[in-house]
RONU-677515 format. One record per residue: residue in one letter; x negated, y negated, z negated of N, C-alpha, C, O in turn. Coordinates in steps of 0.1 Angstrom, whole numbers, plus 5000, padded with zeros to 4 digits. Layout:
N
AXYZXYZXYZXYZ...
//
This chain:
615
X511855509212512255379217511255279213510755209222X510755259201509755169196508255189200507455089200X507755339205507355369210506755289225505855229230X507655329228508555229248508055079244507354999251X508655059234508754889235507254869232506854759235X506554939227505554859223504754869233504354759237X504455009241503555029253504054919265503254859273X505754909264505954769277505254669275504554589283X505554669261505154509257503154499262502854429271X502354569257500854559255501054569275501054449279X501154609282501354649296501754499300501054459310X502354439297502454269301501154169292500754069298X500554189280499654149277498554139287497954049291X498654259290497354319301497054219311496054159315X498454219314498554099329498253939324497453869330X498953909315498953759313497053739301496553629299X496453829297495453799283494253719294494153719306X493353639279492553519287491353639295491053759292X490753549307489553629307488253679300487353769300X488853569293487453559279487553729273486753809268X488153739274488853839265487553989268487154069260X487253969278486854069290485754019294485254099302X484853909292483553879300482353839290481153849293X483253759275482553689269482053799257482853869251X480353779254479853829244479653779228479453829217X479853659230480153559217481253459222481353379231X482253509212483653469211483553319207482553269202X484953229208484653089204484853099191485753179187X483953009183483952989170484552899166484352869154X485352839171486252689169487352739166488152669162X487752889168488952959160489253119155490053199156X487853099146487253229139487053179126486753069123X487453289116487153259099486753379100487353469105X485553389093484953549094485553619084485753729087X485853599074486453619061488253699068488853789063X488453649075489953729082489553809095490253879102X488453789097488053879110488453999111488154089104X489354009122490754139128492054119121493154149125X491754059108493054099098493953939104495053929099X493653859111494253749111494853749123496053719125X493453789135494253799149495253889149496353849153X495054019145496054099145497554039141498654059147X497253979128499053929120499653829129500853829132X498453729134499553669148499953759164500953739171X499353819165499453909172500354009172500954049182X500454069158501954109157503454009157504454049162X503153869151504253799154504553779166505753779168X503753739180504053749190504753859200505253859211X504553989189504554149199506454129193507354159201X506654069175507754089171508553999177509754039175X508553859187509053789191509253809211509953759220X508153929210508453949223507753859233508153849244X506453769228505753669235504553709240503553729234X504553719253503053749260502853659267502153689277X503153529267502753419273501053419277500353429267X500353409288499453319284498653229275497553239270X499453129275499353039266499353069247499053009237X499753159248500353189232498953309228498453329217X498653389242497653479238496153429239495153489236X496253299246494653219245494853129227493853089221X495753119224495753039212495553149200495253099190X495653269199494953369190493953299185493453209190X493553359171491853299166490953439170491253559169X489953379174489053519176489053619165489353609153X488853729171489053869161487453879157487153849145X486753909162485053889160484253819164484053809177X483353729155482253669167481953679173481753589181X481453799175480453939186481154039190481654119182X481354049203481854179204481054339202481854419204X479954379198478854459192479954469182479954589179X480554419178481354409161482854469162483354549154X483254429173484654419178485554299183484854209188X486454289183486654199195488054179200488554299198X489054109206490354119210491054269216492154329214X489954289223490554399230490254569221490754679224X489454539214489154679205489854679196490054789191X490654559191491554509179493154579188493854669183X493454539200494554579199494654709208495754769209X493654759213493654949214494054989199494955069196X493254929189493355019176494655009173495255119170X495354899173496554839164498054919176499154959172X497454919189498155009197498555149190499455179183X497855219193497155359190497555369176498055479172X497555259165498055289150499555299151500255379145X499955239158501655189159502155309166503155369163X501355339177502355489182502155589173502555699178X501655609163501055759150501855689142502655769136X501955539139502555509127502055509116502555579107X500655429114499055449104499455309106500355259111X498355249099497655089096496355079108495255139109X496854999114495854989124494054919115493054859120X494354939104492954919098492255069095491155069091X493055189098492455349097492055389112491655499114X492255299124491655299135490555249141490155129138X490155299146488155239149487855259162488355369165X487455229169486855249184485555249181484855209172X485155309194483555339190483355389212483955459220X482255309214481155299225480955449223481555539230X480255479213479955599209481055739207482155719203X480455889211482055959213480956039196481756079187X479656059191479456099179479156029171478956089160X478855869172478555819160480055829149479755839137X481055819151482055819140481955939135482055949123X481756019139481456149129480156139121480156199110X479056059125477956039118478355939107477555919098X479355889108479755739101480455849087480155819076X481255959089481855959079480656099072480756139061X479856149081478856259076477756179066477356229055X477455999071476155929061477155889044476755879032X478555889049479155849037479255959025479055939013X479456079032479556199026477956279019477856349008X477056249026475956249021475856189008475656248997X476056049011475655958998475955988987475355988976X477456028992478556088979478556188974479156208964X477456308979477556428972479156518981479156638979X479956488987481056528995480756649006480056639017X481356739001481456839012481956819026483156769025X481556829036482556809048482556919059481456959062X483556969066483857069075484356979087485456909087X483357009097483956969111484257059121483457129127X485757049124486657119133486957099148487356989148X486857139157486557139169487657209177488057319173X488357139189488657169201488357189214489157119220X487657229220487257259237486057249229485857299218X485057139236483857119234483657009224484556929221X482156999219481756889214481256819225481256829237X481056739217480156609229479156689230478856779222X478256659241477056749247475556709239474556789239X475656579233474956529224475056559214474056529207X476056609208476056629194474756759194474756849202X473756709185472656829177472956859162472456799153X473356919162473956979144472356989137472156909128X471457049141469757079137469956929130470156889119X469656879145468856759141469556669131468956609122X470756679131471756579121471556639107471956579097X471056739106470856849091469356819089468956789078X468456829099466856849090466256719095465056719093X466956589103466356449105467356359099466956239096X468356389098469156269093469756299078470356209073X469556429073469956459059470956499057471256569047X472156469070473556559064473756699066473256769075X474956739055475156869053476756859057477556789052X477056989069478057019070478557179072477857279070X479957199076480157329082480957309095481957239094X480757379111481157329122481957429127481457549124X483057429134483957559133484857529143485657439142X484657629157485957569164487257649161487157749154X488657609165489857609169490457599181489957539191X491557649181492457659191493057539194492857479204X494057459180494657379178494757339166494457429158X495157189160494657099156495457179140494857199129X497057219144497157289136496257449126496457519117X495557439132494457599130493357519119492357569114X493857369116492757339102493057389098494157409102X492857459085492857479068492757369059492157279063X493257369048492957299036491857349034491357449039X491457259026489857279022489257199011489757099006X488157239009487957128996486757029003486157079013X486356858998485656799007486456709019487656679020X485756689024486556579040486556719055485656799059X487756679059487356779069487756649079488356549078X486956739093487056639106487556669116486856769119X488456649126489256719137488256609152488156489154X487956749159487356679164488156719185487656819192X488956639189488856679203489456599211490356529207X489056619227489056519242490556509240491456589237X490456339246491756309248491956249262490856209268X493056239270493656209281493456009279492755919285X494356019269494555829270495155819254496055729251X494555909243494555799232496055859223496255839211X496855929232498055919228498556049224499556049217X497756169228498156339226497656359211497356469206X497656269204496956279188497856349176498756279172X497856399173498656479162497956499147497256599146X498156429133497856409126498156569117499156629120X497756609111498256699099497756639085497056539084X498256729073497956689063496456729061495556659057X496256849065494956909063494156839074493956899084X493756749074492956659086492556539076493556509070X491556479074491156409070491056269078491556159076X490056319089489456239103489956269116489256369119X490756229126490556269138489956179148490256069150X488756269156487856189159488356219178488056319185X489256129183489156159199488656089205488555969203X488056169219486956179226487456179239488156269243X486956039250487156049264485756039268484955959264X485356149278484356149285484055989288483355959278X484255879295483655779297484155649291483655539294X485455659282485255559274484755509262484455399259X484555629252484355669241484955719233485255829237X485355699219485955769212486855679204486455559205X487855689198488555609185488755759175489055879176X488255669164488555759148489755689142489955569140X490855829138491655759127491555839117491555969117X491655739105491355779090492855809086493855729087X492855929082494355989082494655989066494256099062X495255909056495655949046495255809038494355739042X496055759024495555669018494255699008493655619000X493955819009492755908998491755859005490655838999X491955819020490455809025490155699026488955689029X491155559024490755459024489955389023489755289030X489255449013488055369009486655429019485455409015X486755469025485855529042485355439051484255439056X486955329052487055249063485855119064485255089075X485655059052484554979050483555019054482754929058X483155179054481755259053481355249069480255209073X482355279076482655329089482355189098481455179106X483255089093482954959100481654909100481254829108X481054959088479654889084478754949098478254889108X478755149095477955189107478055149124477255169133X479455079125479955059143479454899140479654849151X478854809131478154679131476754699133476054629141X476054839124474754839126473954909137473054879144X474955039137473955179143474855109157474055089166X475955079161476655119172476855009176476054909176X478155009182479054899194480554989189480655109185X481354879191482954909193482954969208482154939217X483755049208483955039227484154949236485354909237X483554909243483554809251484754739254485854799254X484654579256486154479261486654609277487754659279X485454619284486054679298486354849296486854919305X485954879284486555039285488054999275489055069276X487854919268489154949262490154869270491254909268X490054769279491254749290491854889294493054929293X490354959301490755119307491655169298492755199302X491255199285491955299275493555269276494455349279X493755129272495355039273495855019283496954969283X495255059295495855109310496155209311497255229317X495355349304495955469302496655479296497055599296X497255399286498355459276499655409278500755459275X499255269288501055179290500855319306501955369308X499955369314500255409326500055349340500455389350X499155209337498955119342497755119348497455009352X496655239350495755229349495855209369496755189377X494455219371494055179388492655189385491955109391X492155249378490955309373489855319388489755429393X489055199392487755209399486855309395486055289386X486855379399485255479396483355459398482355519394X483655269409482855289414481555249404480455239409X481655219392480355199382480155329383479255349391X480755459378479655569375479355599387478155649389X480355579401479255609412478155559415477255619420X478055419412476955369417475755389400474655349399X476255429394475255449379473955479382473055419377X473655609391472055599388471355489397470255459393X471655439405471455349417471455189409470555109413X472355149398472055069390470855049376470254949373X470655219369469655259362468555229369467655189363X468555249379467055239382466455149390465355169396X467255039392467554939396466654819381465754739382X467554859369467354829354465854859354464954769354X465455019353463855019347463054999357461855039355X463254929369462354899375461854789371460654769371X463054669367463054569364462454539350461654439348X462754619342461854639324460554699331459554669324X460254759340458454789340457954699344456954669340X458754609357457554469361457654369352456854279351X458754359343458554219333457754279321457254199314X457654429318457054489301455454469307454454409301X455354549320453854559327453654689319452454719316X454854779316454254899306454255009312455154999322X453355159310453155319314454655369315455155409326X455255349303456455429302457455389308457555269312X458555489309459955479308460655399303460255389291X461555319305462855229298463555329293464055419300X463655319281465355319276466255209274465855099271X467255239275468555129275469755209268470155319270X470155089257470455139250472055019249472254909256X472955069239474154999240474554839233475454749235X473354879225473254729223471354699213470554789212X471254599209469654609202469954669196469654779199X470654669182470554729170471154939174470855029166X471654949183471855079189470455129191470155239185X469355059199468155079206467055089187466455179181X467454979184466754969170466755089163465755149159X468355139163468355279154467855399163467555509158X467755379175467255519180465655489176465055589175X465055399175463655429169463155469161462155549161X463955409152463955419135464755589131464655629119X465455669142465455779137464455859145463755949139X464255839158463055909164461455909159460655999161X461055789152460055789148460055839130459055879124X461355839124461455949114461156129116460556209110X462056139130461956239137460356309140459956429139X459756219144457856249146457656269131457456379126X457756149125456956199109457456359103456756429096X458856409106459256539101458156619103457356679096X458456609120457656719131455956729125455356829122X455556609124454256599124453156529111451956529111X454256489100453756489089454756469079454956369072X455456639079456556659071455656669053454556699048X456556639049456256619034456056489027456156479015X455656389036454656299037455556159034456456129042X455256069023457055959028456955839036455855789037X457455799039457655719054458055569044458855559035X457255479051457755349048458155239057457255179064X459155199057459255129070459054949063459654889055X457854919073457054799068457954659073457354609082X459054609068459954499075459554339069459254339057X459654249075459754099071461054099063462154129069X460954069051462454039043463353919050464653909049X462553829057463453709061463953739079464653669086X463553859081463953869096465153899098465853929088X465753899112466853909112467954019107467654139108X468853979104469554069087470154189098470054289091X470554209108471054339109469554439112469954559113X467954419115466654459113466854529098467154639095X466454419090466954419075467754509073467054609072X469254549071469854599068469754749070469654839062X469654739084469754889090468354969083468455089080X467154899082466354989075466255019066465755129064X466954939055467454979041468755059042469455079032X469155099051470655209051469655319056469655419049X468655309068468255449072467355469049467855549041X466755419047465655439037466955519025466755619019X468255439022469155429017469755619017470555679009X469255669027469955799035468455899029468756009025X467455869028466755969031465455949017464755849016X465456039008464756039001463355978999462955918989X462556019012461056019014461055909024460155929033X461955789027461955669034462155549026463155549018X461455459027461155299013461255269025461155339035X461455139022461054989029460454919020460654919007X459154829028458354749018458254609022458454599034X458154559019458454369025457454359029456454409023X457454279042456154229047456254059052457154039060X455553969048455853829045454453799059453353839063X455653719062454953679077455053579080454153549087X456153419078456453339078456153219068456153259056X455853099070455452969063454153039056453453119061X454152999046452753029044451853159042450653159038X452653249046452453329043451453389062451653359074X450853439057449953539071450053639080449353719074X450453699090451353769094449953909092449954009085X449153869101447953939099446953989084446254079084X447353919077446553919061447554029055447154139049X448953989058450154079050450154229058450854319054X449454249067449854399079448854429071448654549068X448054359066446154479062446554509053446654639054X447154449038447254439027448454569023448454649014X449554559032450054669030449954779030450254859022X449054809047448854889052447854979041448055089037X446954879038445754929027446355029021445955149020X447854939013447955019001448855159007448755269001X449755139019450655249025449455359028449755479029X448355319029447055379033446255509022445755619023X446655409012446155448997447055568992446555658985X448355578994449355638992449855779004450855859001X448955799016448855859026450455869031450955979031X450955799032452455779039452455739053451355699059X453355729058453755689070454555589077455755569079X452955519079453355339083454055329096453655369107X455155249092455955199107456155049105456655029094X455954959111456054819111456754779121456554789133X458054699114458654599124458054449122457754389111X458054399137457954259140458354189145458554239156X458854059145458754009156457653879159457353789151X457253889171456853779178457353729191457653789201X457553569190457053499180458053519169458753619173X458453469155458953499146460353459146460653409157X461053469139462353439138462553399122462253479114X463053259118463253159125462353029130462652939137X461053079125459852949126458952929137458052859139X459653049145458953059159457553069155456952959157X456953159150455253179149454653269156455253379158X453553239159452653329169451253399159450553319154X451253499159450053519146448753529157448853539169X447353519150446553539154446053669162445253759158X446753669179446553859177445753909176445854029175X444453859176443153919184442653999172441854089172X443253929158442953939144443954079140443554169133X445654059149446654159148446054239148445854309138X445354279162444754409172444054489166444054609167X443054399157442254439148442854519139442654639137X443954439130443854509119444854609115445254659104X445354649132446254759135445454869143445954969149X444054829142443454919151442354959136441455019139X442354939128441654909117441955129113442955209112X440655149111440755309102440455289088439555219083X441555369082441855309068441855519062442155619067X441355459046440855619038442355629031442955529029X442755739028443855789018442555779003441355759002X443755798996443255758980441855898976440955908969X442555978987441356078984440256118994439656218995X440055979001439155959009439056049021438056089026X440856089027441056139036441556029046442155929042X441156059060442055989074443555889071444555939075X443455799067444655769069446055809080445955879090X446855779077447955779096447955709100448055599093X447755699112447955549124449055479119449955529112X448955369122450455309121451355319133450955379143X452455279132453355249148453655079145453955029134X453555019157453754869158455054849162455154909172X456054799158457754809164457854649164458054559155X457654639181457654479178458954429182459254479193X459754339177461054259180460754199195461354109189X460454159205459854059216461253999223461153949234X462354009215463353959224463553789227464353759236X462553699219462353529218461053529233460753429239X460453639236459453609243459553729254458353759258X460653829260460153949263459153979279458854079286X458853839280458253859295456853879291456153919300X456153849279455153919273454553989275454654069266X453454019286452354149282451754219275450654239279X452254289260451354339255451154449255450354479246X451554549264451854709264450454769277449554849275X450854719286450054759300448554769303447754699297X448054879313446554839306445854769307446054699317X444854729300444054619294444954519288444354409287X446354519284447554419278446254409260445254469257X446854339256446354309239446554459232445754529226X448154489235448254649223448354709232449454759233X447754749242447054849250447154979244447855069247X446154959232445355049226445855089214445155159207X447055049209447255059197448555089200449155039209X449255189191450455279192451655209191452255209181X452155109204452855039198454554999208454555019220X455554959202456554989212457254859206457254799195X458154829222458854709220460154699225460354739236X461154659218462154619224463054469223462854379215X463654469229464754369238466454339233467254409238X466954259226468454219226468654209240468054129247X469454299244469554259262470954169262471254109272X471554159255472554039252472053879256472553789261X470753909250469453749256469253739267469953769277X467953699268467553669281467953819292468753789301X467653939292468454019302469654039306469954119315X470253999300471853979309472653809308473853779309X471753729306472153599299473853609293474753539297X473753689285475053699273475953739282477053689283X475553829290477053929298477354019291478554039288X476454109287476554239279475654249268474654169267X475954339257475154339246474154419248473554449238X473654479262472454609259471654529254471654409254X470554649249469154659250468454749251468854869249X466554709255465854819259464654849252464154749246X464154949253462655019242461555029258461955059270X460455009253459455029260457955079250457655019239X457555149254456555179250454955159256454855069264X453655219253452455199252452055359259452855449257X450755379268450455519267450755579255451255689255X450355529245450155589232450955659224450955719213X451855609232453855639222454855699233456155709232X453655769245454655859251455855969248456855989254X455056039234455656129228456756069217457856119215X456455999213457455899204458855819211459955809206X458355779224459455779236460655879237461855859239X459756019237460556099242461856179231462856239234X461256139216461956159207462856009203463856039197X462855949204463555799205464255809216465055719217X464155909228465455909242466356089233467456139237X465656119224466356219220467556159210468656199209X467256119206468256009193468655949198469555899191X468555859214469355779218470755849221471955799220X470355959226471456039231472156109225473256129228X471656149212472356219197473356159197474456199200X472856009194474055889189474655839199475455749196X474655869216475455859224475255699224476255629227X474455649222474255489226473855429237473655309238X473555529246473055479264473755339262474755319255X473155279270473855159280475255189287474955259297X476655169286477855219299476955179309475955109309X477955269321477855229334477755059341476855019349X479054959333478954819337478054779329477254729337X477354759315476154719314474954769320473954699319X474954859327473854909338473854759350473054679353X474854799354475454699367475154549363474654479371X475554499352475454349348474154299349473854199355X473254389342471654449337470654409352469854319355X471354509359470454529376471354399377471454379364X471954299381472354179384471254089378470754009386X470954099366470853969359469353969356468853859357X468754059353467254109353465854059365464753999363X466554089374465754019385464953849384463853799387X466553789379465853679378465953579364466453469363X465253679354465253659340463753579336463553489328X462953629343462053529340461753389347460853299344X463153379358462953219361463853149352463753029350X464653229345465753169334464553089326464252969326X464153209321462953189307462453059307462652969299X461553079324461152949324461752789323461352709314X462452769329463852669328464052659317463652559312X464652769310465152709293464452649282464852579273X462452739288461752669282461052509284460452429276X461452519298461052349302462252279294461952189286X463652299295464352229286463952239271464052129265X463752329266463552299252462152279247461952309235X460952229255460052159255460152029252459751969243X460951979263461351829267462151779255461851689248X463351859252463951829244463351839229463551739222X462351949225461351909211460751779209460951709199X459651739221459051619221460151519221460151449211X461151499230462351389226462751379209462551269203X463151499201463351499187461751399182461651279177X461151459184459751439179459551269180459051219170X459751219186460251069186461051039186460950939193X462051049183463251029178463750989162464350899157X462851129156463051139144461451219139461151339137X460951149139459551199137459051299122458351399121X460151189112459851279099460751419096460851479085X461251449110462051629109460351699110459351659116X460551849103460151899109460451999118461552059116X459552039129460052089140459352249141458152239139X459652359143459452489144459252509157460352509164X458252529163458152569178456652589181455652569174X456552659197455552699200454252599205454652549216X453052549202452452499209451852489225451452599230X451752369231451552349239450552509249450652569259X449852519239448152579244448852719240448152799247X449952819234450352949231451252949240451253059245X452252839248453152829261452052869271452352969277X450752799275450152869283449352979282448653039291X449453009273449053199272450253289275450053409276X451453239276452753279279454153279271455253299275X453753249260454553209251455453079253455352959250X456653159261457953029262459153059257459953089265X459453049243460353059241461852949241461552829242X462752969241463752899242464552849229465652799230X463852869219464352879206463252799193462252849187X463652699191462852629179463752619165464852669162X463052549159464052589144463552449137462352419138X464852329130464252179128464952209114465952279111X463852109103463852099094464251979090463151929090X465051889087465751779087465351669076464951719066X465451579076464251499067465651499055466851499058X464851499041465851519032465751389023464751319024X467051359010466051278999466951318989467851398992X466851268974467451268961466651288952465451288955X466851308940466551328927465651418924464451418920X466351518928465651658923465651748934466351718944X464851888933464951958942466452018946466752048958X467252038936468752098942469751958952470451968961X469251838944469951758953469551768968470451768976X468251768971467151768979467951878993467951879006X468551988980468752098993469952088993470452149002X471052018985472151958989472551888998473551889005X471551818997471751689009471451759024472251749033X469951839026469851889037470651969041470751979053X471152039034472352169040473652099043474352169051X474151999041475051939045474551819055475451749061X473451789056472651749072473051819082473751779091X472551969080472652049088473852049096474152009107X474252089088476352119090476651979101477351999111X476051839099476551739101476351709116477151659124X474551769117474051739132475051869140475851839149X474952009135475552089147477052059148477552079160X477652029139479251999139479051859150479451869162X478451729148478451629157478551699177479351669186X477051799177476951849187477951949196477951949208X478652019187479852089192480752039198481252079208X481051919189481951829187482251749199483351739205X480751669204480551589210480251659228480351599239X479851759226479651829235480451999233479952099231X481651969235482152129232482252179245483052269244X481852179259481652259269480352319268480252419275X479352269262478152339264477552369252476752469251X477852289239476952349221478152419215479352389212X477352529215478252659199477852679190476652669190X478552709177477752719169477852869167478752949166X476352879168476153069172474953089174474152999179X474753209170473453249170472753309186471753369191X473553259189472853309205471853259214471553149212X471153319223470053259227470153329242470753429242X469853289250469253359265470353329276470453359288X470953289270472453249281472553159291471953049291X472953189297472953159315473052979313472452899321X473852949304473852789302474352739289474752819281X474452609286474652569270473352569265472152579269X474252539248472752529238473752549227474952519227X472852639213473352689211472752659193471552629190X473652689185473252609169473652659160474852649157X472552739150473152739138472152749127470952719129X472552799116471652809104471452969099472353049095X470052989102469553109099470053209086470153339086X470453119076470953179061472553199061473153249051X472853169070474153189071474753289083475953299086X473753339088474553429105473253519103473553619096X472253509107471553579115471053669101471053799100X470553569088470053639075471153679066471053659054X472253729073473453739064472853809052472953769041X472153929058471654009045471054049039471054129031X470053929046468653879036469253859023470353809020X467853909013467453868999467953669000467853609011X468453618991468953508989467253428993466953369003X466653458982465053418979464253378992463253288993X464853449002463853519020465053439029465053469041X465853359025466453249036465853119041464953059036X466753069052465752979055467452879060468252919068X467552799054468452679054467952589064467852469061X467652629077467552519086467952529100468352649101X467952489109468552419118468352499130467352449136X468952639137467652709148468852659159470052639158X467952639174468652559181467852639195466652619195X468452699205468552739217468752669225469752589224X467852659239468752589252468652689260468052789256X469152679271469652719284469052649294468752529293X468752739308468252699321469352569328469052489336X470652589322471852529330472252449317472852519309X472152289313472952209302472352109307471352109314X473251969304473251859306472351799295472751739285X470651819299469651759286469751629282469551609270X470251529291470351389288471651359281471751249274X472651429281473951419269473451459250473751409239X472651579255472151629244470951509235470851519223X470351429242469651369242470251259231469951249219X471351149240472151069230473051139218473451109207X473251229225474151269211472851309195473051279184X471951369200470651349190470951219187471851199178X470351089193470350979191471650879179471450809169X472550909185473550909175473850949164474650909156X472751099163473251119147472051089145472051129134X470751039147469850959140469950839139468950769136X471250769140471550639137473050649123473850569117X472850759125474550749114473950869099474550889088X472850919102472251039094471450919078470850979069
//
C-alpha cells in the first residue's frame, strides 16, 4: 500500500513539476545553500509527499537540490529518494549515474585506496564497455568477476562484493545481506547504485565525489523516463536514438569546421567526463609505450578546481603519476613556467602531460604563442643525456573554442597537442552539459585510446545532448561573436566608469587574431590599514556589486559560474565556485563576469553606475 501511495503520488508530481526542472543546466541560486545540497530539497519534499501536495506552486518553491546538474539535480534527487522508499534504504545509499560502469569504478577506486578486497557478481551481461584488463593494468584496481544466476547465488565473502544486473524500471531490485552494492543497469538510461548496509556508509561520500568529477548524474530527461517507468506512466519517444547517428554527425561536423582539426570528435557527457577520458587514455599510451616510466601531469594550481582536483585523484590512484604546479597567471609566465618544468620533467625522463588553458582562467591571459610553440617543440636530454619524451599539450579552449590551433599550418600543427570544450558553454548555450576532445595529426593514436576510455567509463554524450549539440553548434560562433561585442563595450564602459578597478580581459590587437572571449575578471579598487583590511573590504565589494546586479536585474544576472549561454550575464568569484579546490595560496578573490549575445547592456550599464556611486 505505501508502496502505491508513493508511486501515485511522484506520477502526479510528473504532471504538475516546473519546467526548469528538465531544461535548465544551472539551477537558480536565489534558493540553494550548498551546504544542504539534496539533504534540504529532499526534507521539503518529503513534507509535501507527507501532506499529499503536488501543487505546482509548492513544487517550484523547493530550494534547488544542486547548482549544476553534472552534480545532480531535482529530478536525480527524487528517482533516488523514489527507488529508496520502495527498498526501504535512505535515499542518501542511492546514486544515479549517466554512466551504467562508472559506479562500479566508484566503489573499485575506493577499494583500491583502502587495501579492500572486492568481488563483482553479475547477471545476464555486463555492460559491453566494461574492460576488466584495462581497469586492472591502467587504472590499478584489483578485483574477482563472477557470473550468477540470481542475486540470491552471492556468497558471503570477505571484502566488498558487487551485484551487478539490467533492470526493467528501477523497481525488480532485491537486496540480500551478502550484497554490499547493487549496481542496476538500463540500456539507455543508465544506472542507479544502492549502498546496501550501514557498514558501507562511509562509501557514499567517495561515490558522490566520483559522479561530481569523472561523471554526470543521469540526466534531468532520462530520469523523468526512469519515474515514468516506475509510476507506469511512461509514453517513451524513441525518436532521439533513432535519429542518433544522423544527430552525431551532424555534431562532428560541426567540431571539425569550428576546431579546423585532422581528427575525429569525441563527445563526451560532460567536460570533466571528456577530461577524464584523456587523462586515462593518455596514462593508457605511457603504459603501452613507456611503461615503467612516471607520468606527471603538469596543471596550473589556480585553474579551474574540478581540472585540479581530478588530477590529483587520477595521481592519488596510481603510484607512478605526480602532479606538478605549473604557474601561469599574474606574474608569473605561462611560457618560462612550460620550459622550466619541462626541463626538469626532462631531467627525470618521465612523462610530460600539460594542462592549459587559453586564454586563462580567471585573468583571461593569452601567452606568447609563437614563444609556446617553441618551447613545446623544444628537444630536451634525460639526466643521462638520453631523448627526452615529447610532451602532450592538453589545452582547456573552452573561453575561446573557435580557435585555430590544431589544423594544418594552425600554430600547434606540429606539436602533439589536443583540445577540448565545456559543451555546457558556448556549444549548447547552457542546454546540456557535453563536451568534446579534438586532436592534432599528431595525437591520432592518443585519440584512439581516449575514445577507448571514453567508452570504458560509458561517458558518450546521450542521444538528446547529441540533438541539443547539432541544434545549437551551427550557430556558436555568431553567439561568440555578439557576446564578445557585448562584453567589449561593456569593459571600456567599466573602464570609465571606474577607472581605478582593475580589469582582466583580452586586448584589442589578440581580439583580432581571434581571441573573443566573453569572460573578463575586475579587480575592485580597495582601501584600509593593512593588507587584511585591504582584502576585507574588497571581498565584501565583491559580494556587494554581484548581489546589487542580481538584485537589480534578476531576469538576466546569476550568480554562477557560467559562461556561453544563449542570454544573461553571469557573476561570481573565482575562490569560491570555480577554485573550490584550489590550494587556499592559488585563489583569486575577484570579480569574473560573463555576457551573453541576448542581455539588456544599457540596464547593466546603470546598474554599474549606481554601485559606483554608493561603493
Amino acid at each position: 500500500m505505501k508502496v502505491n501511495r508513493i508511486l501515485n503520488y511522484i506520477a502526479k508530481v510528473l504532471e504538475n513539476m516546473p519546467t526548469d526542472w528538465l531544461r535548465l543546466t544551472t539551477h537558480r541560486l536565489d534558493i540553494y545553500n550548498e551546504e544542504l545540497a539534496k539533504t534540504q530539497f529532499l526534507q521539503e519534499f518529503e513534507d509535501l509527499f507527507n501532506n499529499n501536495n503536488s501543487e505546482s506552486i509548492a513544487l517550484r518553491q523547493l530550494p534547488t537540490a544542486y547548482d549544476y546538474i553534472r552534480l545532480g539535480h531535482p529530478l536525480s534527487c527524487i528517482l533516488e529518494w523514489t527507488v529508496a522508499h520502495v527498498k526501504g534504504i535512505n535515499p542518501k545509499n542511492v546514486i544515479s549515474f549517466s554512466s551504467k560502469t562508472i559506479p562500479v569504478l566508484a566503489i573499485l577506486r575506493k577499494n583500491a585506496l583502502d587495501n579492500t578486497n572486492t568481488q563483482i557478481f553479475y547477471k545476464g551481461e555486463l555492460p559491453a564497455s566494461f574492460d576488466a584488463e584495462l581497469l586492472k593494468t591502467v587504472y590499478g584496481y584489483n578485483f574477482d568477476l563472477q557470473k550468477v544466476e540470481n542475486v540470491e547465488d552471492v556468497p558471503a565473502g570477505n571484502g566488498s562484493s558487487i551485484f551487478i544486473s539490467e533492470q526493467d524500471d528501477f523497481q525488480s531490485i532485491t537486496l540480500t545481506k551478502t550484497i554490499d552494492f547493487y549496481v542496476g543497469l538500463h540500456d539507455q538510461l543508465g544506472s542507479v547504485l544502492l549502498v546496501n548496509g550501514e557498514q558501507n556508509d562511509n562509501y557514499i561520500s567517495d561515490i558522490q565525489h566520483v559522479r561530481r568529477r569523472e561523471t554526470i548524474a543521469m540526466t534531468p530527461a532520462n530520469c523523468l523516463t526512469a519515474l515514468q517507468l516506475l509510476t507506469h506512466t511512461s509514453n517513451r519517444d524513441n525518436s532521439l536514438e533513432n535519429n542518433l547517428q544522423t544527430n552525431k554527425a551532424r555534431v562532428l561536423k560541426s567540431i571539425k569546421e569550428v576546431a579546423n582539426t585532422p581528427t575525429k570528435a569525441l563527445v563526451a557527457s560532460s567536460g570533466l567526463s571528456m577530461q577524464y577520458a584523456i587523462m586515462m587514455g593518455l596514462v593508457h599510451d605511457a603504459v603501452e609505450n613507456h611503461n615503467g616510466k612516471d607520468i606527471k601531469l603538469i596543471v596550473p594550481p589556480n585553474c579551474y578546481g574540478g581540472t585540479n582536483d581530478q588530477a590529483r585523484r587520477v595521481a592519488e590512484c596510481l603510484d607512478n603519476v605526480e602532479v606538478v604546479d605549473l604557474l601561469v597567471d599574474g606574474d608569473n609566465n605561462m611560457v618560462a613556467s612550460i620550459d622550466a618544468v619541462l626541463a626538469q620533467v626532462a631531467r627525470e625522463d618521465a612523462v610530460p602531460y600539460i594542462i592549459a588553458e587559453i586564454p586563462t582562467n580567471p585573468r583571461v591571459e593569452v601567452p606568447d604563442l609563437l614563444a609556446l610553440k617553441a618551447v613545446l617543440s623544444k628537444e630536451r636530454k634525460t639526466a643521462k643525456e638520453g631523448i627526452a619524451i615529447e610532451p602532450v599539450f592538453i589545452l582547456d579552449q573552452t573561453f575561446c573554442p573557435n580557435y585555430h590551433f590544431l589544423g594544418e599550418g594552425d600554430l600547434l600543427s606540429t606539436v602533439k597537442t589536443l583540445s577540448y570544450v565545456s559543451g555546457s558553454k558556448f556549444p549548447s548555450g547552457g542546454q546540456c552539459t557535453a563536451g568534446y576532445c579534438v586532436g592534432n595529426q599528431k595525437t591520432q593514436g592518443l585519440m584512439e585510446k581516449i575514445e577507448t576510455h571514453l567508452h570504458l567509463c560509458d561517458n558518450e554524450a546521450t542521444p538528446l545532448q547529441y540533438e541539443i549539440l547539432a541544434k545549437q553548434m551551427p550557430l556558436m560562433n555568431q553567439r561568440i561573436a555578439e557576446a564578445y561585442s557585448n562584453t567589449r563595450e561593456f569593459v571600456n564602459f567599466i573602464q570609465k566608469a571606474l577607472p581605478e578597478a582593475k580589469i582582466n580581459f583580452v586586448s584589442e590587437e589578440l581580439a583580432q587574431q581571434g581571441f573573443t572571449p566573453s569572460v573578463f575578471s575586475l579587480g575592485l579598487p580597495t582601501k584600509g590599514n593593512s593588507d587584511e583590511e585591504k582584502e576585507a573590504y574588497k571581498r565584501a565589494l565583491n559580494l556587494k556589486l554581484i548581489n546589487l546586479m542580481i538584485t537589480e536585474i534578476p531576469d538576466e544576472s546569476k550568480f554562477c559560474v557560467s559562461y556561453g549561454q544563449l542570454k544573461g550575464s553571469y557573476w561570481t568569484i573565482p575562490a569560491t565556485s570555480t577554485q573550490g579546490t584550489t590550494k587556499e595560496g592559488d585563489k583569486d578573490y575577484i570579480v569574473r563576469v560573463s555576457l551573453s549575445p541576448n542581455l539588456d547592456l544599457e540596464r547593466h550599464k546603470q546598474v554599474l553606475l549606481d554601485f559606483v556611486k554608493i561603493m
